[in-house]
Structure formats: C-alpha cells, structure tokens
N, C-alpha and C positions, 0 to 999 in steps of 0.2 A: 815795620818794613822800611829799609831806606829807599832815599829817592832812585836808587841806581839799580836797585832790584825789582820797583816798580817798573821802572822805563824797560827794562830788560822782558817784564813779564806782558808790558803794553806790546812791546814790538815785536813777541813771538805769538801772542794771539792775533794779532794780525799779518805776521805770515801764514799763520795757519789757516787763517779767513780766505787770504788767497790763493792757498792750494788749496782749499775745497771749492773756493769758486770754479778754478781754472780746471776742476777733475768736473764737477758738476757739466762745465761747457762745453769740454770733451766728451764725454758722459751722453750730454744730449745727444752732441754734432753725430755720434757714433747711432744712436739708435736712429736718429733722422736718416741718415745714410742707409741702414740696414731695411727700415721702413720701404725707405725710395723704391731698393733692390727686390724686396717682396710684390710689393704695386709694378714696378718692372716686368717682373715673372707674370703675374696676372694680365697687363697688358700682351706680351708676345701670347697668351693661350688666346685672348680674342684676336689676334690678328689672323688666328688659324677660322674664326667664325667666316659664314659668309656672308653675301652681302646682306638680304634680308634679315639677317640678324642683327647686325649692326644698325640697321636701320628702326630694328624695332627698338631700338634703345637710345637712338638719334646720334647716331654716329655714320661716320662711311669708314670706308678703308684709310682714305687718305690724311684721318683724323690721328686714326693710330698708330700712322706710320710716321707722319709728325710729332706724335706724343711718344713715339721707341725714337727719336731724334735728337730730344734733349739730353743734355748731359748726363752720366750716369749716377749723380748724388741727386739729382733733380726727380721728383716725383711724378710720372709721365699720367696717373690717373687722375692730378689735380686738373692738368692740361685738356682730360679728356672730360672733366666734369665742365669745364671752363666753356669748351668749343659745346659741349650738345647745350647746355643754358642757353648758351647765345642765338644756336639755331631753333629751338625750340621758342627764343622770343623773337625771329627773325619771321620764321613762319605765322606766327600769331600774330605780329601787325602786318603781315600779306593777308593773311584772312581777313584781317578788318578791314584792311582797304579794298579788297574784293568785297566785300559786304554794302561798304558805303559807297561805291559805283555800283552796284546794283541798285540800291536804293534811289541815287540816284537815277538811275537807268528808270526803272520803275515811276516815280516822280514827274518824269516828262522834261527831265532837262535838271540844270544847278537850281538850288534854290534863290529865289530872286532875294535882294536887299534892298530897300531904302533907306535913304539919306534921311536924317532929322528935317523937317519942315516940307520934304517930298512928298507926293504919296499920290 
C-alpha cells in the first residue's frame, strides 16, 4: 500500500467514527426526549389523583404542577422523585427533633455539662 492510499483510508475511517458517534448522540438525545415525554404522560394521569393519594406516596399537588412546569425534554418524574426524597428526609429529622425535646422534656430540663477540672 502507498502512503497516500494509507492517509486516504486513515481519514475515512475516521469520518466514519464521527458520523457514528454524531448518530449514536442523536440516537440518545432522541430517546432521552421520547422517554421524558412518556414520564410526562404518567405525571399529568397523577395530577388527576387526589390529594390523599398523592400524599401516600409523599407528594402534594403542587409538587406535580411544578414537575408538568419544566421543559418539555426535561424528565418531570426525576423532579418528582427529587421533591418526595427530600420531604420524606425533611420529615424524619422533624421526628427526631420531636423525639429529642421530649426526651428532653421527660429528663427535667437540658442535660447539664461540665467543664474539665469543674464539677
């Protein structure tokens, strides 16, 4: 093989590298989109839930109205995975701090400290 039929067959395998990357990216970006759109559809059928519903699954209304708010490539049940996490650990350090005021309540006041060489 000569040099110039080498360089020729270098430089068309990697065109061709880049239009399979560049379909592959599209490729994704397309089913990420189409994805979004499905997870879309499933949000608007719970906005038809009511509230108790919504709540047994730690959401409110105004979670999902926020989450049908973002863009429409954008995945609106990451959104709603995101907000009940946070509430579900929002709630769970209220319970403990409600727990640890009881205790102390129950206790008869703060726990005392003292100082090194106090006492």
């Amino acid at each position: 093989m000569s040099p110039v039929t080498d360089t020729t067959t270098y430089a068309r395998s990697g065109f061709l590298a880049a239009i399979a990357a560049a379909t592959a990216t599209v490729a994704r970006a397309v089913v990420n989109v189409l994805q979004a759109l499905m997870h879309r559809r499933t949000v608007l059928e719970m906005a038809s839930f009511d509230d108790r519903m919504l709540a047994d699954i730690g959401l409110t209304r105004g979670d999902v109205h926020a989450a049908l708010s973002l863009p429409l490539d954008a995945d609106p049940s990451a959104r709603l995975r995101i907000l009940a996490v946070e509430r579900r650990a929002g709630n769970r350090a209220l319970a403990r701090e409600r727990l640890a005021a009881r205790q102390v309540a129950v206790a008869g006041g703060p726990p005392r400290t003292t100082r090194a060489g106090q006492g």
